[in-house]
C-alpha positions in Angstrom: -11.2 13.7 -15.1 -8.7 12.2 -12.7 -7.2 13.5 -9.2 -3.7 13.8 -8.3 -4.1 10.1 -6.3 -5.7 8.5 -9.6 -2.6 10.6 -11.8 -0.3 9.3 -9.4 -1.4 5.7 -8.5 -1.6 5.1 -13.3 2.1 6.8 -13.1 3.0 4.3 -10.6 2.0 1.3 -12.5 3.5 2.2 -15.7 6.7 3.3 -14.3 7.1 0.2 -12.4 5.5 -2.2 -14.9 8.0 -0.7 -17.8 10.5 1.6 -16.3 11.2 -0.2 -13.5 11.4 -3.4 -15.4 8.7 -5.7 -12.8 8.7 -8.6 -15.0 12.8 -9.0 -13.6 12.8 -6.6 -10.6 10.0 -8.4 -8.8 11.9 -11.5 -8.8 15.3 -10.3 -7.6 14.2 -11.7 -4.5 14.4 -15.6 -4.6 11.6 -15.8 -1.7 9.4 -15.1 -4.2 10.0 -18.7 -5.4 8.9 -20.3 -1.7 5.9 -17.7 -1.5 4.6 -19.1 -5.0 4.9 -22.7 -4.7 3.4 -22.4 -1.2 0.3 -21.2 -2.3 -0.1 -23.5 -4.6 0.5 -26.0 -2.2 -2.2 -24.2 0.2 -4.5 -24.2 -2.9 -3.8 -28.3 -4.2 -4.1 -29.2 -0.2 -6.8 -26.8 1.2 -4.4 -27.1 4.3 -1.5 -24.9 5.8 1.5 -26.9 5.6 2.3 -27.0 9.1 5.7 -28.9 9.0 8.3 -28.2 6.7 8.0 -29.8 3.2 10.8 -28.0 1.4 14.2 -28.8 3.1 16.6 -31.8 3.5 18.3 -30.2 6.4 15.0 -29.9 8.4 12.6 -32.2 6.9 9.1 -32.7 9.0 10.0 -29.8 11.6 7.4 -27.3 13.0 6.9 -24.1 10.9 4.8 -21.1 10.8 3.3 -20.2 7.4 3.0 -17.1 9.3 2.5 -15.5 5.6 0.1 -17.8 4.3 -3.0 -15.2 2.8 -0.1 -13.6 0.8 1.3 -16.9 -0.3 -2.6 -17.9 -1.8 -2.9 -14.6 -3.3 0.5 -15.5 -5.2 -0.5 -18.8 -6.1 -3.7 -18.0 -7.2 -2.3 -15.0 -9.6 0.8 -17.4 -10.6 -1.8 -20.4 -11.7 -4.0 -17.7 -13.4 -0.8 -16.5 -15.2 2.3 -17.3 -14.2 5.0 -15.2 -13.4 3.3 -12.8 -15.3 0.3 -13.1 -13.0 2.5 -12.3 -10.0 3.9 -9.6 -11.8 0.5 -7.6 -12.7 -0.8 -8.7 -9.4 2.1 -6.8 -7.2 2.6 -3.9 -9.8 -1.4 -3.3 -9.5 -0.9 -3.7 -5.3 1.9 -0.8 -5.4 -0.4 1.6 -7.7 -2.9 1.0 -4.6 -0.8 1.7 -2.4 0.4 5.2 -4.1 -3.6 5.9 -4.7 -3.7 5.5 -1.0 -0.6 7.6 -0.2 -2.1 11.1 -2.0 -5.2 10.0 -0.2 -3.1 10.5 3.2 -1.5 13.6 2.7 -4.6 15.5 2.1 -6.6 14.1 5.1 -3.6 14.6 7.3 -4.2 18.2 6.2 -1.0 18.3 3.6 -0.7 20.9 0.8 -1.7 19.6 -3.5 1.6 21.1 -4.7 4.2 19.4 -1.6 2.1 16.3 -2.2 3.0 16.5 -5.9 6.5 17.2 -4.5 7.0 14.2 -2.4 6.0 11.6 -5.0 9.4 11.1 -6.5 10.6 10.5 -2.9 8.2 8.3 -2.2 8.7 5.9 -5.0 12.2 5.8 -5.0 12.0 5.4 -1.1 9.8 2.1 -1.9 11.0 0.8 -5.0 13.8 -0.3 -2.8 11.6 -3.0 -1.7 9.7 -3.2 -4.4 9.2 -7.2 -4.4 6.8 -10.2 -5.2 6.6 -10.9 -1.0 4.3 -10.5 1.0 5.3 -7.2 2.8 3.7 -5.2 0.0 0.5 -6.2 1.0 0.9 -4.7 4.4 1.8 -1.6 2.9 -1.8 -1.3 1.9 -2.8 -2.1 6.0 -0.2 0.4 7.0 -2.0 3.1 5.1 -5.6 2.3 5.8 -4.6 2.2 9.0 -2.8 5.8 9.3 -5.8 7.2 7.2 -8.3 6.2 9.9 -6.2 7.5 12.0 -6.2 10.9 10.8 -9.9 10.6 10.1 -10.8 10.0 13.7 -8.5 12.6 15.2 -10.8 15.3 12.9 -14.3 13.4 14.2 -16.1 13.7 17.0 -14.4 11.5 20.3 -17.3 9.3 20.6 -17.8 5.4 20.1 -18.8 3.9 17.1 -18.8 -0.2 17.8 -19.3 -0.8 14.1 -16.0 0.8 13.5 -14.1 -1.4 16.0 -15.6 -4.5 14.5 -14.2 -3.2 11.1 -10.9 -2.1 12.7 -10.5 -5.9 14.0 -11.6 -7.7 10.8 -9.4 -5.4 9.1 -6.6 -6.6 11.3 -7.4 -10.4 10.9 -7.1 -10.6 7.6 -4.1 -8.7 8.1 -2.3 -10.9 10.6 -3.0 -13.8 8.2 -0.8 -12.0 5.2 2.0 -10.3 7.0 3.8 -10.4 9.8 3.4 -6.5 10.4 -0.1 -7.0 11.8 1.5 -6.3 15.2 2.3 -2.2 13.9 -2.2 -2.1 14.4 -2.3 -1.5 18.0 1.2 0.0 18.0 0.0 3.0 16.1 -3.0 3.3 17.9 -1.4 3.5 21.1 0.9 6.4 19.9 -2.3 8.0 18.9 -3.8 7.5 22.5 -0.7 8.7 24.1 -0.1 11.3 22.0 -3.7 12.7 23.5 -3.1 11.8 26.7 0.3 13.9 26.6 -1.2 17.6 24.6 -3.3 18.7 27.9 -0.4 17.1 30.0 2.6 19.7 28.1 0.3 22.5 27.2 -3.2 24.4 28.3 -5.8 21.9 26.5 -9.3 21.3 26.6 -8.7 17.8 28.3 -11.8 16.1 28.1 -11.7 15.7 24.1 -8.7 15.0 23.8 -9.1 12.4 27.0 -12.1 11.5 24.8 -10.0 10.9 21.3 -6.9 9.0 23.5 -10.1 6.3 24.9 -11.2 5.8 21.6 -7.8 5.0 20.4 -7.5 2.9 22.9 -10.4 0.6 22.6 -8.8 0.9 18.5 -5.5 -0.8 19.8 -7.3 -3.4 21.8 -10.0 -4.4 18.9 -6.9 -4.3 16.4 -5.0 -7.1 18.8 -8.1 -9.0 19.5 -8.1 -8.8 16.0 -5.1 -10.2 15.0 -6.1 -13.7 17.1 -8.2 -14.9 14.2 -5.5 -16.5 12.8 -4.5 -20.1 12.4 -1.8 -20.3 15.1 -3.8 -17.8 17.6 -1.2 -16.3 20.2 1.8 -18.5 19.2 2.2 -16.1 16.0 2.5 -13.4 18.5 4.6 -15.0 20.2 6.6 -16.7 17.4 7.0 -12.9 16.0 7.9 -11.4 19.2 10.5 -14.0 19.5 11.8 -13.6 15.8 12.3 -10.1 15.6 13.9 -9.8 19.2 16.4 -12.6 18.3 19.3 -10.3 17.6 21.8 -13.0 17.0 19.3 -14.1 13.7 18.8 -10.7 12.9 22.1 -9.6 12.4 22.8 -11.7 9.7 20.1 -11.2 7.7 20.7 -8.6 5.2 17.2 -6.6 5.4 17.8 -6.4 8.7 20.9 -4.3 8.7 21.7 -0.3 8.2 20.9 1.0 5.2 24.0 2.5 3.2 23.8 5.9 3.2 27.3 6.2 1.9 25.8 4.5 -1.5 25.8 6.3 -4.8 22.6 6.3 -5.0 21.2 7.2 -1.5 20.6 11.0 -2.2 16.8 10.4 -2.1 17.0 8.3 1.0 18.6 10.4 2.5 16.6 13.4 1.3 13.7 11.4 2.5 14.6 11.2 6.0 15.5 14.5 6.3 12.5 16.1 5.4 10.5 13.2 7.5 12.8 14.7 10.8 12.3 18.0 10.3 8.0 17.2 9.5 8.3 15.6 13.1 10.0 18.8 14.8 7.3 20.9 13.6 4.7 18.6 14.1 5.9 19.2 18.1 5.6 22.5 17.6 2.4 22.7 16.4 1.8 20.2 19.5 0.8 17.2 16.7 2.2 14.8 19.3 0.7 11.8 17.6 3.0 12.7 14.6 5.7 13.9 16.5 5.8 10.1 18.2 5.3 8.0 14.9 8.2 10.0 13.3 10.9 9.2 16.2 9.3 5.3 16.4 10.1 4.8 11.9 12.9 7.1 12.0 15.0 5.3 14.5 13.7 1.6 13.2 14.8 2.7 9.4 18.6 3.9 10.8 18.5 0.3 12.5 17.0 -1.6 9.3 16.7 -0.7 5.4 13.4 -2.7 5.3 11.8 0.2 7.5 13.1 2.7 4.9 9.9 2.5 2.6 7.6 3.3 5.8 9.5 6.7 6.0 8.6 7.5 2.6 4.9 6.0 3.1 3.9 6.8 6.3 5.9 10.1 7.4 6.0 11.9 4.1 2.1 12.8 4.3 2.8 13.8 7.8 5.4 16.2 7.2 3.3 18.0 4.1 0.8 18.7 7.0 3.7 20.0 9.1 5.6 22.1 6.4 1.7 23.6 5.5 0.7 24.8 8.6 4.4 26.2 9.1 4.4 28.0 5.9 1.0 29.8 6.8 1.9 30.3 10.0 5.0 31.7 9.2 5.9 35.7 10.2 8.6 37.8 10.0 9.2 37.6 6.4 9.8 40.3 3.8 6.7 41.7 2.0 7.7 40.1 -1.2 8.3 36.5 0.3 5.3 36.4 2.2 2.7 37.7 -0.7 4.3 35.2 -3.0 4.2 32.6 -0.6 0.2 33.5 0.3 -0.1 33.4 -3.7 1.0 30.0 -3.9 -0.7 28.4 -1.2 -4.0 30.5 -2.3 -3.2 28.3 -5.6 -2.6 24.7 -4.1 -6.0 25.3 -2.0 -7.7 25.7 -5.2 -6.1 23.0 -6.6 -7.5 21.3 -3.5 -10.7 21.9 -4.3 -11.1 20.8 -7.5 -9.3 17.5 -6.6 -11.8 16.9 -4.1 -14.5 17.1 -6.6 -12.5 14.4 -8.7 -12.5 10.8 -8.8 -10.6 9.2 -11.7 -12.2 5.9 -11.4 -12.6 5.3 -15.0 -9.4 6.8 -16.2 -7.6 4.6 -13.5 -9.8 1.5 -14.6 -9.5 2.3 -18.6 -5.2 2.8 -18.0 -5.5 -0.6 -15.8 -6.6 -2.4 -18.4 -4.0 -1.0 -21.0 -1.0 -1.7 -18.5 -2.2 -5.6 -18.4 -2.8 -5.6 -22.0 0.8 -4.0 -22.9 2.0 -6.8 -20.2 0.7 -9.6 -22.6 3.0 -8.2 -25.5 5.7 -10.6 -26.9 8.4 -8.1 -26.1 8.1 -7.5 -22.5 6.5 -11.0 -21.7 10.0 -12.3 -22.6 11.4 -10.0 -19.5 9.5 -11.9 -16.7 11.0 -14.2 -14.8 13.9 -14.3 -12.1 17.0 -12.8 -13.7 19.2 -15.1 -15.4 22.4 -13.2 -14.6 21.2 -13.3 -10.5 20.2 -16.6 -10.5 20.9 -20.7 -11.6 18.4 -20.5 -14.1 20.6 -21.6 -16.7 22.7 -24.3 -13.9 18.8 -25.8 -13.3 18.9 -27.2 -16.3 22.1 -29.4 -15.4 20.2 -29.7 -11.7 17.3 -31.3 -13.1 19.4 -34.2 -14.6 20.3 -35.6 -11.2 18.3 -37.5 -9.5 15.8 -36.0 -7.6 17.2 -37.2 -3.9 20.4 -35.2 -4.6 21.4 -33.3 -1.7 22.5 -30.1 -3.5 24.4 -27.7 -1.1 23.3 -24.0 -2.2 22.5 -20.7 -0.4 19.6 -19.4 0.4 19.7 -16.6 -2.2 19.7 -20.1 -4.7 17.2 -21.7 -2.0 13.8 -20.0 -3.4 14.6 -20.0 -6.6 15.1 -23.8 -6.7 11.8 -24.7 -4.9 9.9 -22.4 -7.7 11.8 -24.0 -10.2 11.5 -27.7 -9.8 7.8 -27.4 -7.8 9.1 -28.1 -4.4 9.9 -31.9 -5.2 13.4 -31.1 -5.0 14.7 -30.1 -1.5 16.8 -27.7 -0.8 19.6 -26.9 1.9 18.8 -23.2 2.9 16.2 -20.9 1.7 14.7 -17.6 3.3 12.8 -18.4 6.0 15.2 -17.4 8.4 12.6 -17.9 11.3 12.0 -21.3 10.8 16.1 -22.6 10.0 17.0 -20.3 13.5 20.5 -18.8 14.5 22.1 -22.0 15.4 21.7 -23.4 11.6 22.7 -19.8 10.4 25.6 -19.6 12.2 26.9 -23.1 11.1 26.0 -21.8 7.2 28.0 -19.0 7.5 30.9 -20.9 8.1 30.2 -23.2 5.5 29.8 -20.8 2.7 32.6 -19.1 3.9 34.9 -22.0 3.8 35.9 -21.3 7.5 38.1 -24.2 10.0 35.4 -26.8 10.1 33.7 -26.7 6.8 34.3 -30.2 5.7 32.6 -31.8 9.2 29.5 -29.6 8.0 29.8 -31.1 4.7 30.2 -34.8 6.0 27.2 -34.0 8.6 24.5 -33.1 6.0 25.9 -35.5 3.0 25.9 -32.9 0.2 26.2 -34.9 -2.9 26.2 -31.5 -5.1 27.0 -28.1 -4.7 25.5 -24.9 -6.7 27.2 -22.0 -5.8 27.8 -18.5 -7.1 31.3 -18.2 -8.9 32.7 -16.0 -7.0 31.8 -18.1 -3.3 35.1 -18.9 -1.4 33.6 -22.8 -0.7 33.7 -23.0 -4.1 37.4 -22.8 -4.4 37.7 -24.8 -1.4 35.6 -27.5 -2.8 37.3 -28.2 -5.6 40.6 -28.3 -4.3 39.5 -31.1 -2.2 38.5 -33.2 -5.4 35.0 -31.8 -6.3 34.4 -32.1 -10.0 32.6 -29.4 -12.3 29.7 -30.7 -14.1 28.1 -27.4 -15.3 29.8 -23.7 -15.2 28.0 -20.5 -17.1 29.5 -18.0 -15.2 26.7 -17.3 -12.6 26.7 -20.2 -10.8 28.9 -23.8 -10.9 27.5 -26.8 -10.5 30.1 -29.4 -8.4 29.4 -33.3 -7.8 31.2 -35.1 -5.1 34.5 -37.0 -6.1 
């Protein structure tokens, strides 16, 4: 018989495998394509690539394959089975991480039913960024991470080394697949000031809670000494640090901006958010000042970036069902009625509880695994995967693989992935995702390029495009072919132009 996390994680995978359309909404994201063929390249060389071997604009410069233990994973699914590979591999990643997501509400203390509740929420809130990168991955960190959390603050306030040694491996591997590795110690040190504040604002027993804010402590500092196993050491740190505080890069990259809550469709987001705020107001209340601090640190990151978004739904959603719970039972002043019905119902969901806890759902989550990635192999749906004709130059590439292969093909970066997927990396590319590596200087001068802006021709001249593939409705476009560009290929998602 399965739980609600083994229900929930098999409802995951088939809604995103065949409702959500994986085999295309995975790869709306052309990074994908540089995560892929950089595996394999990791895989063919049994090296990290530490110069860049995918650009014409910055050929042999210093990079950070700062992603490099997601990348393999990718390579190794994509050479197993192609895109199809990727596609089981990252729809069976975002079942875990919904397996691990009931698994958090209940040892936060959260109610069966609200947990039931907040599922919808939670996969809308994700499916957002529902992709074949690497920041899935560290979804499944982020969750491990916030149920030991919660595990510790219910155990006894005493060291255990073996734990700490597990806490940092945990956090090596971690800092070698996502950038996020740097959230470990943050967490922990909201849970070790979180204790040090409850005696501080209210009449506590100090010494376990002194006791439980030490041991988080030493979990923050194993977590970073962690995180130094990796094949850059402290210059990732650094090189992160210096990334994600470089506000003139981040403000033109597109994850990096507000999320639109204007948008027709941002009612769950929304929704979301609200109920994660008003979880973090009770949890201060109910002096839960661990919780109160983690909502106000992802609240105010996802108003500031949409890629934070999906940590609302993932992280704070468990913690508000422990919130609303112990409001609801600790509620008073009701009418009769309300409060017996209310008693009735929560009598329910702790018997519903109960029985969970005596569940497992291995072999119902293994025997449904198996049917997903057999339905997967079907004619019909295996002729869905792949990047989406009508997003990207999949139907130009054919036209791009006639020129010659030291072409230098001016495209944007939302072309840049796909085109090192598509022709292996031999062909190099002007602009692709790793906005890290390219910096704010180079994205600066491409936003004037692309948007035909005084001084676009010098750019042109400086970089000797020989081709350009661009989207048909891009305003350099225009401008390039009234200065003479010919068309050579045109299928109405992108044009291909060669130089008069």
């Amino acid at each position: 018989m399965p739980n609600l996390a083994a229900m929930l994680a098999v409802a995951t995978l088939f809604y995103c495998l065949f409702v959500f359309g994986a085999g295309s909404g995975l790869f709306r994201d052309s990074d994908a394509g540089w995560h892929i063929r950089n595996g394999e390249w990791i895989l063919a060389h049994h090296a990290l690539p530490r110069a860049d071997i995918y650009s014409f604009s910055k050929p042999g410069q210093a990079w950070f394959a700062w992603e490099w233990g997601a990348d393999v994973l990718l390579g190794l699914a994509h050479r197993a089975d192609g895109l199809r590979g990727v596609t089981a591999l990252m729809a069976l990643v975002i079942a875990a991480c919904s397996w691990l997501w009931c698994r958090l509400n209940f040892a936060a203390g959260g109610e069966f039913f609200l947990a039931a509740l907040f599922s919808p929420l939670m996969l809308t809130c994700t499916s957002l960024h529902w992709l074949a990168r690497p920041h899935v991955f560290s979804w499944l960190f982020l969750l491990a991470l916030l149920l030991y959390g919660e595990r510790c603050a219910k155990q006894d306030a005493r060291f255990r080394w073996p734990e700490l040694l597990g806490v940092a491996a945990l956090t090596a591997l971690w800092a070698n697949i996502h950038a996020s590795f740097f959230l470990a110690p943050v967490i922990a040190l909201v849970y070790a000031l979180g204790y040090v504040a409850r005696p501080v604002l209210w009449p506590l027993a100090s010494t376990d809670e002194h006791r439980k804010s030490k041991w988080f402590f030493c979990v923050a500092l194993a977590s970073l000494a962690g995180s130094l196993f990796n094949p850059y050491g402290w210059h990732l740190h650094a090189h992160v640090l210096q990334y994600l505080a470089n506000d003139d890069l981040t403000s033109r990259i597109a994850e990096f901006q507000s999320f639109n809550f204007h948008d027709k469709d941002a009612t769950p987001i929304v929704l979301a958010m609200a109920v994660a705020a008003a979880g973090g107001a009770l949890a201060w209340v109910q002096k839960k000042v661990p919780h109160f601090l983690l909502a106000v640190l992802v609240l105010v990151g996802a108003l500031r970036s949409a890629r934070v978004i999906p940590l609302v739904a993932l992280l704070l959603l468990p913690l508000a069902n422990a919130a609303f719970k112990t409001a609801l039972e600790a509620a008073r002043g009701l009418r009769a009625q309300v409060r017996r019905s209310l008693d009735q119902v929560l009598l329910e969901s702790q018997g519903m509880l109960r029985i969970d806890q005596k569940l497992s759902g291995a072999l119902f989550m293994a025997g449904a695994m198996v049917l997903a990635l057999l339905a997967l192999r079907t004619t019909s749906i295996s002729q869905t995967i792949g990047f989406p004709a009508g997003r990207f130059p999949v139907a130009a590439s054919a036209a791009v693989e006639r020129l010659p292969v030291e072409s230098r093909i001016l495209a944007p970066d939302s072309f840049g992935g796909y085109l090192i997927y598509r022709f292996k990396g031999e062909r190099k590319v002007y602009f692709d995702g790793r906005s890290d590596f390219y910096g704010a200087a180079f994205m600066k001068q491409y936003v004037s390029l692309i948007q035909a802006q005084p001084g676009w021709q010098q750019i042109v001249s400086s970089f000797g495009f020989t081709h350009a593939l661009l989207p048909d409705n891009s305003a350099l476009k225009a401008a390039l072919m009234e200065s003479g560009w010919v068309t050579i290929h045109h299928d109405g998602v992108a044009t291909l132009l060669a130089r008069e």
